[in-house]
C-alpha positions, 0 to 999 in steps of 0.5 A, a space after each residue: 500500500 503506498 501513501 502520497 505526501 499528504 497521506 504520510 505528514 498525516 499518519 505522522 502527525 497521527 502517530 505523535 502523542 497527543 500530551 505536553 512534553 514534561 516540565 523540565 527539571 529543577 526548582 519551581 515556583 506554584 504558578 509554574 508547578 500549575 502551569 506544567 500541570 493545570 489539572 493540579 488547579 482542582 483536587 479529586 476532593 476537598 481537603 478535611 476542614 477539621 484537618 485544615 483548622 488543625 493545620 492552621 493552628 500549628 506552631 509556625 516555623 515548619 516547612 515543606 520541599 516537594 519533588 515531584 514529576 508531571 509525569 507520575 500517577 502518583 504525583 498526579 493523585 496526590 499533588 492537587 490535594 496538596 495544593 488544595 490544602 495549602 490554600 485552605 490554609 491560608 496565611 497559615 500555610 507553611 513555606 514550600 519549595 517545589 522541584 519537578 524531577 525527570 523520569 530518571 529521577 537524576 534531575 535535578 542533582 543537587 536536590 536529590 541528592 540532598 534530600 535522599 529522591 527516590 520516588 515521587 511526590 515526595 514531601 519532606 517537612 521540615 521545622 528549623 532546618 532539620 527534617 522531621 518526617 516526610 511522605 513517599 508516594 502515598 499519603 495515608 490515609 490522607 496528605 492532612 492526616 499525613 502531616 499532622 502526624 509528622 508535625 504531632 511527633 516529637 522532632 528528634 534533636 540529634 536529627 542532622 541539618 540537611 546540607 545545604 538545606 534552605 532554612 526558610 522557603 519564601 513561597 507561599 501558595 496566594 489564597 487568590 489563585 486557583 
């Protein structure tokens, strides 16, 4: 069977995905986190209001660095929610700072290095610079649950610092964006 140009351009273009290309790797502010991926604009559910209240009446001075890929199911089930959580909270919401990561999870090296990737979403919590807990892949049964267990549980003093660790991400999620 032999096709003429236009017929062959066509199957072409047939043939390629029909999906965006993945964010690159490296650190991200939210609005290029939801500009890679603006389905994360709405979560599956609303985060738990009792589980917010909770949340917003955490002692300040807790943080969050997430890694994440476009890419994974996991992320993409879990990183709505979290999201969405970070705006019911408000002023109260904890710094975050973002890093999308490539399918390999090499890039970028630095922070995966330093904060120990090896699946996606990872959240990792931190209060003063220390890490103090974090979720892999699955927060069980929920992301606001997940967190208050960690910020519930007694930080361990002799826990080393990250190297390289910011102290104090800037970001906060607007209460005004989606």
């Amino acid at each position: 069977m032999r096709f003429g140009p236009d017929r062959s351009m066509l199957l072409l273009l047939l043939a390629l995905p029909l999906t965006a290309s993945p964010a690159p790797p490296g650190r991200k502010t939210l609005e290029e986190v939801l500009a890679d991926s603006p389905a994360w604009r709405r979560a599956a559910r609303e985060p738990d209001p009792v589980r917010i209240e909770q949340l917003r009446s955490v002692e300040p001075g807790w943080s969050v660095e997430v890694a994440y890929g476009a890419w994974c199911s996991d992320s993409v089930r879990e990183m709505p929610l979290f999201i969405s959580t970070l705006k019911r909270m408000e002023e109260q919401a904890p710094a975050v700072l973002w890093f999308a990561v490539d399918r390999a999870k090499k890039e970028p090296a630095a922070e995966i290095r330093r904060l120990r990737i090896e699946r996606v979403p990872t959240f990792v919590t931190f209060r003063e610079g220390r890490e103090i807990g974090r979720v892999v892949e699955r927060a069980e049964p929920s992301i606001e649950e997940a967190l208050l267990r960690i910020l519930a549980s007694p930080a361990d003093p002799a826990a080393p610092a990250l190297p390289d660790a910011p102290r104090q991400p800037t970001e906060r999620p607007s209460p005004a964006s989606p």
